[in-house]
C-alpha positions as CSV (number, residue, x, y, z in Angstrom):
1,X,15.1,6.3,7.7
2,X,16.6,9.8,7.7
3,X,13.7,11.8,8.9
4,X,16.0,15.0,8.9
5,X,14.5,18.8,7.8
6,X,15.8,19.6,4.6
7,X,17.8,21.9,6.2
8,X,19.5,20.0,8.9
9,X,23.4,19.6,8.7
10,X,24.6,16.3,9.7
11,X,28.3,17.7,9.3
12,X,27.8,19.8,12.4
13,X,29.9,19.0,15.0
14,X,27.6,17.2,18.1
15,X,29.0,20.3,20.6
16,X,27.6,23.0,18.0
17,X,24.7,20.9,17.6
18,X,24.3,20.3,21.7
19,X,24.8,23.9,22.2
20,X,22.3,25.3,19.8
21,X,20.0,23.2,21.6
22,X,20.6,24.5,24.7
23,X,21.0,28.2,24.1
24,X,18.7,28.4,21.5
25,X,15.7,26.0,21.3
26,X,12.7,28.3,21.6
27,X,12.7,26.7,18.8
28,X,9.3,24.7,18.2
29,X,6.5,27.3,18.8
30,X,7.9,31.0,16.9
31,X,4.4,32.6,17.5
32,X,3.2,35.5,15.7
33,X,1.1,38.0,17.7
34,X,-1.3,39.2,14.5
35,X,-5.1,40.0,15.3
36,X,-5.5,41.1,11.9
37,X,-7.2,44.5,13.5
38,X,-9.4,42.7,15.7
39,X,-8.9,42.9,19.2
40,X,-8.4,39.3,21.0
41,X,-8.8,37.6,17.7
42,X,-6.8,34.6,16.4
43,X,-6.7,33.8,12.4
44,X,-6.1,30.9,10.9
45,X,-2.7,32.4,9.9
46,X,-1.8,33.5,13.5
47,X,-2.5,29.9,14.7
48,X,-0.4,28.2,11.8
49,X,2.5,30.4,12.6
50,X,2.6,29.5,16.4
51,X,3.4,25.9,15.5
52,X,6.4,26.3,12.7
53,X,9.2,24.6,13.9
54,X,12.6,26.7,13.6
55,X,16.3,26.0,15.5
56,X,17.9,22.5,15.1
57,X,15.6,19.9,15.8
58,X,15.3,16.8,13.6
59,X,12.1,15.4,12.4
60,X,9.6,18.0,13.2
61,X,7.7,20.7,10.5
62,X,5.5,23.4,10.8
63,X,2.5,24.1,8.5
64,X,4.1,26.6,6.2
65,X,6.7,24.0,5.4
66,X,4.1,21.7,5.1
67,X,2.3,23.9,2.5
68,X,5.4,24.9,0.6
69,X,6.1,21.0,0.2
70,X,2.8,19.8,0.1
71,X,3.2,18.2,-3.3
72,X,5.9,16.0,-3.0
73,X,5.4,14.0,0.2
74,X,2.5,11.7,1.3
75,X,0.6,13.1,4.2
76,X,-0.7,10.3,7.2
77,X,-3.7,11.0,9.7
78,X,-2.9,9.4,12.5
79,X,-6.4,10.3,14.1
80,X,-9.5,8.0,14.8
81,X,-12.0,7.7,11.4
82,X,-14.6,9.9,12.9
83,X,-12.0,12.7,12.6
84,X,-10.4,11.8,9.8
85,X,-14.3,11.9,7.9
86,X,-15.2,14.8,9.2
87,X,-12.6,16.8,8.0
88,X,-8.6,16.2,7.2
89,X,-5.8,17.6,5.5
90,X,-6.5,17.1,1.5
91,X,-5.6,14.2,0.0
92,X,-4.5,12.6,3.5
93,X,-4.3,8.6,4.3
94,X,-5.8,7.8,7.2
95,X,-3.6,5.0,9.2
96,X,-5.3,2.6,11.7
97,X,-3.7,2.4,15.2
98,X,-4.0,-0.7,15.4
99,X,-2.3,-2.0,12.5
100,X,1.0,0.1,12.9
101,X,0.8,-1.2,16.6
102,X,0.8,-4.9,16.1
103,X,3.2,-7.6,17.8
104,X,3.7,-10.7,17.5
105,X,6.2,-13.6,19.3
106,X,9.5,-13.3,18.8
107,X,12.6,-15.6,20.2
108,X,13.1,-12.9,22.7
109,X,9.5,-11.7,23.1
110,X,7.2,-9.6,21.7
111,X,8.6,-7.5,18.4
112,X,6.7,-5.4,16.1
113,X,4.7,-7.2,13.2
114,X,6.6,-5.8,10.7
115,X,4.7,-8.2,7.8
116,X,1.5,-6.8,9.5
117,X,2.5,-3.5,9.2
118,X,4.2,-3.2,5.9
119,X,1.0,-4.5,4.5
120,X,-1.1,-1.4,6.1
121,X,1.1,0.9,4.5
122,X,1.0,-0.4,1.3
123,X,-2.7,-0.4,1.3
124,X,-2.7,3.1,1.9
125,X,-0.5,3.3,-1.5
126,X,2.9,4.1,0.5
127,X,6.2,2.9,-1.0
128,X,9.2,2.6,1.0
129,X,11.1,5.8,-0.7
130,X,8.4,7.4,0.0
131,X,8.6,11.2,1.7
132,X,6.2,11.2,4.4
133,X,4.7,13.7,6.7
134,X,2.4,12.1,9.9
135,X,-0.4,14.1,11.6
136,X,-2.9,14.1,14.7
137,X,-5.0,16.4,16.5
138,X,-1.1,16.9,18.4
139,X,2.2,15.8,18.3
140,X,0.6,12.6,20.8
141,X,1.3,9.2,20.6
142,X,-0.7,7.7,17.8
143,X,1.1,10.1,15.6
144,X,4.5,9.1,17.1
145,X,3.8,5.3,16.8
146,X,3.1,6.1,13.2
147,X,6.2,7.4,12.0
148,X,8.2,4.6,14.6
149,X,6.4,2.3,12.7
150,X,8.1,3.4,9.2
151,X,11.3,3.1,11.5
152,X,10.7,-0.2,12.1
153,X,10.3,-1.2,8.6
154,X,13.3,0.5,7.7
155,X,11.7,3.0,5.4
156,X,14.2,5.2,2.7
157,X,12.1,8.3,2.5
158,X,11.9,10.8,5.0
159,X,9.2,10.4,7.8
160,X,8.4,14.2,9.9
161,X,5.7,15.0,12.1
162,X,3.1,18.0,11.7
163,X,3.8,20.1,14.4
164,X,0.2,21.3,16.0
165,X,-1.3,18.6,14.2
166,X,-4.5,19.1,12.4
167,X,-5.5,22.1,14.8
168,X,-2.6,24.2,13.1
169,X,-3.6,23.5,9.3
170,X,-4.6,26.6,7.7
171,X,-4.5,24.9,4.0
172,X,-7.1,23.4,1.8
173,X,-9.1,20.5,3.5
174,X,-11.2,17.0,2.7
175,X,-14.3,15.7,4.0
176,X,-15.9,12.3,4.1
177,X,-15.0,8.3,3.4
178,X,-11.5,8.2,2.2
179,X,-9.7,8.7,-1.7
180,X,-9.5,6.3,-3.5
181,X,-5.4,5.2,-3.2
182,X,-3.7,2.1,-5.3
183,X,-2.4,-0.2,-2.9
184,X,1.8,-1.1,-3.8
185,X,3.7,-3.9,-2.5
186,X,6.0,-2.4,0.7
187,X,8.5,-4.4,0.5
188,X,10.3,-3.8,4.5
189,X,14.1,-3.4,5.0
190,X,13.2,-4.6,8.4
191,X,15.4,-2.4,11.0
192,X,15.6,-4.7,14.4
193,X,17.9,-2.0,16.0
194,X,14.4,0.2,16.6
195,X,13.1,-1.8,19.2
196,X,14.7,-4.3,22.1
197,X,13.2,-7.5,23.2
198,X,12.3,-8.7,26.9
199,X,15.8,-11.0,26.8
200,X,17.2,-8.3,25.4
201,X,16.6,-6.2,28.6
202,X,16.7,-9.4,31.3
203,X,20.5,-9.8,29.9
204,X,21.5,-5.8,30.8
205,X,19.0,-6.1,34.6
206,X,22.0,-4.0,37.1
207,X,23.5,-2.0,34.3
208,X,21.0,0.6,33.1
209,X,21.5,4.0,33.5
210,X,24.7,3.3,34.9
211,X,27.4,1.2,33.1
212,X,24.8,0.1,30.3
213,X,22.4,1.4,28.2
214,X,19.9,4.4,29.9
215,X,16.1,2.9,30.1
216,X,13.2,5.3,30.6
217,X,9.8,4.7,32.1
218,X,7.6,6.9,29.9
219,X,4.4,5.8,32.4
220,X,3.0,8.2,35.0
221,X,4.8,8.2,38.5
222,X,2.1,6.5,39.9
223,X,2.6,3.1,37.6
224,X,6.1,3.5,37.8
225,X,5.8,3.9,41.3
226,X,3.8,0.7,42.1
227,X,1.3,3.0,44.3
228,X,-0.8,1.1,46.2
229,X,-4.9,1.7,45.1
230,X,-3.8,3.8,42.5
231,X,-6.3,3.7,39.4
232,X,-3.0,4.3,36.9
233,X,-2.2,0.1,38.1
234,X,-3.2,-1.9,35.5
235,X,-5.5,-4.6,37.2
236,X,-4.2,-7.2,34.5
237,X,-0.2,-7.0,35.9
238,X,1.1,-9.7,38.7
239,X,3.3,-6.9,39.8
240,X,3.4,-3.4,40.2
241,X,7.2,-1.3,39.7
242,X,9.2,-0.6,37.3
243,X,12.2,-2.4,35.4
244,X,15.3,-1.6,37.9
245,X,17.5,1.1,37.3
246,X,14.8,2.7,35.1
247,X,14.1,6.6,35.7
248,X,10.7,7.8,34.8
249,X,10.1,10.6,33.1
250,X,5.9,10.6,32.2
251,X,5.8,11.2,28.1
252,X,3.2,14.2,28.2
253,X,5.9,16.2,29.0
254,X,7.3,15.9,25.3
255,X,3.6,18.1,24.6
256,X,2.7,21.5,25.0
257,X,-1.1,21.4,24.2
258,X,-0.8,20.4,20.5
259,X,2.9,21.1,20.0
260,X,6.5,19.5,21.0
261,X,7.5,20.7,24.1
262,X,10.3,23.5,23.9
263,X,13.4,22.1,23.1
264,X,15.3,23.9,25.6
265,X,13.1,22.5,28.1
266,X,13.1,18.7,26.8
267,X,17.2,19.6,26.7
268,X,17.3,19.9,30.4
269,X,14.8,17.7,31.4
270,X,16.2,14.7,29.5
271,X,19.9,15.5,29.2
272,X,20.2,17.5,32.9
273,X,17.3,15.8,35.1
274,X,17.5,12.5,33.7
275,X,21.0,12.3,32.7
276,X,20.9,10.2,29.7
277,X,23.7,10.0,27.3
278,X,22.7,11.4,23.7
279,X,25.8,9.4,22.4
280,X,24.8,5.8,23.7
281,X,21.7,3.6,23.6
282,X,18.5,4.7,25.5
283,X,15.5,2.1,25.8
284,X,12.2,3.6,26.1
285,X,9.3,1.7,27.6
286,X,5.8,2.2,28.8
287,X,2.8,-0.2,29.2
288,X,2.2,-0.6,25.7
289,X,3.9,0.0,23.0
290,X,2.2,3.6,21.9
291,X,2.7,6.1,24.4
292,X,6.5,4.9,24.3
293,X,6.9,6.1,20.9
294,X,6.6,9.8,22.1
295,X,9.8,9.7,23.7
296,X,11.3,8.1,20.9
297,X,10.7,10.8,18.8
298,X,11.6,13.2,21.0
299,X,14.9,11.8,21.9
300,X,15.9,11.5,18.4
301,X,15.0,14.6,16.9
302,X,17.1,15.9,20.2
303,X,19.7,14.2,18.4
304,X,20.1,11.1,20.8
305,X,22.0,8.6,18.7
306,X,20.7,5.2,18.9
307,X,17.1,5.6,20.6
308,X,14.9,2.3,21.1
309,X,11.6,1.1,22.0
310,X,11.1,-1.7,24.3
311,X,7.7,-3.2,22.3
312,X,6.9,-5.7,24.5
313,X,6.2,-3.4,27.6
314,X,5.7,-3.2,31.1
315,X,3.0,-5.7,30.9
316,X,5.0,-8.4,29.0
317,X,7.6,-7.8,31.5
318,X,5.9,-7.9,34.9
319,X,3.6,-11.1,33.5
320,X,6.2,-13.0,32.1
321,X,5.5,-16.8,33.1
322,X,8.7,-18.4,33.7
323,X,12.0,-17.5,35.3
324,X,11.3,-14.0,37.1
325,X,14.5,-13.7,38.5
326,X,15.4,-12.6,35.3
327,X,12.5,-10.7,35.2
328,X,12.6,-8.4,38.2
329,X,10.0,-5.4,39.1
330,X,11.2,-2.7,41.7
331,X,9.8,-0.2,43.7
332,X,12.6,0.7,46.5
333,X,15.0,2.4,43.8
334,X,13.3,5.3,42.2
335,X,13.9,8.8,40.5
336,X,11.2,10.3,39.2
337,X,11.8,13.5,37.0
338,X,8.8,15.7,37.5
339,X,6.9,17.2,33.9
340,X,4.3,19.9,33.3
341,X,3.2,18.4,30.3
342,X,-0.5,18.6,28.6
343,X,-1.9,16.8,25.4
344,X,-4.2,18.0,23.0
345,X,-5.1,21.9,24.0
346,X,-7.9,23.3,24.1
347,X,-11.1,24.2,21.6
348,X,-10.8,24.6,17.7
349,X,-8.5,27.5,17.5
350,X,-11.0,30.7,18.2
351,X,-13.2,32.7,16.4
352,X,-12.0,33.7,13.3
353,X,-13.6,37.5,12.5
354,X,-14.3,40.4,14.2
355,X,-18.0,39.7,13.7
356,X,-18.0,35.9,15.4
């Protein structure tokens, strides 16, 4: 899966490419200040203009490209059905969390259902050369999970991500059960090299983030942490920690409100703070196998090479019945890279005329 903005340049040499990032990356949000003669007044326009995406960052679009392109990709809500019926981008799919999120046993541990999944898609009419654009009410995790999911499967067409998410739309809009769509057969081109397994990781225990692969704990400090009475401990682990070697860096801070985080920012906090290696492998992780999916996309429309998700989880980790040595949690060893992060914003967008 390519995923790449029409305009992206894969020629570029990585330090042109690493260097745009860094100098340039204001990037995501290129607001426009407009009040349309009104005094503290945001339009429609004003708001789709603060989310287009500009600079060189992989996967992400803005409305206006959205709109310009509407007709030849298949757009994906990623939100829950009450949203999705009250009001959506026209002629959207609605696609259930919980079928782009399903697992099942593999010889190494849990692995994404990609049977399961390829079936969802195809009920919502999506082939596998499909062009595809995902949305939310942000750039959060269900969104994320969606377009990992197409990863997964090894999907041809192009899968990007709404920037601002349904709050950022200004086009036309659909109410109501969904349209009618004919189901296809997705036939998967399964890619395994998306995810890692639990054996996968217990064979590389002492090396990450150091002579192995870099591993990120995407949970908030206090999980990764293994703080004592803290409500973010999942009561259903035997242990509390983190994988060793991992560094945690919470995934809210790929969000500003309902937008990707500045590049520039997600440059130095991933590349500087956390030192990970845009040329080698980096595992991501969390409890589940959603919120992980965040940093995935991040990473890789950062230009990381070979990003991966660990789908098993924390919780597959820390429970894992036999043979824990292989399997160890830690808590002495940590570095925690601090975020400023926040999901969703705020409110519908504003009143939109001077009269209220």
């Amino acid at each position: 899966m390519s995923g790449n903005n029409s305009g992206d340049d894969r020629s570029e040499p990585d330090a042109t490419r690493r260097g745009l990032l860094r100098a340039a990356a204001g990037a995501t949000a290129v607001g426009a200040a407009s009040a349309a003669g009104c005094l503290a007044v945001t339009t429609p326009a004003d708001i789709a203009a603060e989310n287009e995406v500009s600079g060189n960052v992989d996967r992400l679009v803005g409305p206006g490209w959205l709109a310009d392109n509407r007709a030849d990709v298949v757009v994906l809500d990623a939100r829950d059905a009450d949203g999705f019926r009250r009001e959506r981008i026209y002629g959207a799919r609605r696609v259930p969390l919980d079928a782009v999120s399903a697992q099942v046993p593999g010889e190494g541990g849990l692995v994404p259902d990609t049977d399961a999944i390829a079936g969802a898609f195809g009920d919502l009419g999506v082939s596998p050369d499909d062009d595809v654009v995902v949305y939310g009410a942000s750039v959060g995790s269900r969104v994320t999970r969606v377009a990992f999911a197409l990863a997964a499967l090894g999907h041809a067409g192009d899968v990007r991500v709404l920037n601002g998410g349904f709050g950022g739309w200004n086009g036309r809009v659909g109410t109501g059960s969904r349209d009618r769509v004919s189901p296809v057969d997705y036939d998967p081109d399964t890619d395994a090299s998306a995810w890692v397994t639990r054996e996968w990781l217990a064979e590389r225990v002492g090396s990450f983030n150091g002579d192995g692969p870099g591993l990120v704990d995407t949970r908030v400090p206090e999980a990764y942490l293994g703080a004592a009475g803290s409500d973010a401990l999942d009561p259903d682990h035997d242990r509390h920690g983190h994988l060793p070697g991992a560094v945690n860096v919470d995934w809210t801070g790929n969000v500003s409100g309902r937008r990707m985080t500045d590049p520039g920012d997600l440059v130095r906090l991933y590349e500087v703070e956390a030192e990970l290696d845009r040329d080698s492998t980096v595992v991501v992780y969390g409890d589940g196998n959603v919120d992980p999916t965040s940093t995935w996309l991040t990473l890789t429309a950062l230009g990381f090479e070979d990003v991966r998700v660990y789908d098993g989880g924390f919780g597959e980790w820390t429970n894992v019945e036999d043979d824990r040595g292989r399997h160890p949690v830690e808590t002495a060893t940590n570095v925690v890279i601090e975020t400023d992060g926040s999901v969703g914003g705020g409110g519908g967008g504003g009143d939109f005329s001077c009269t209220g």
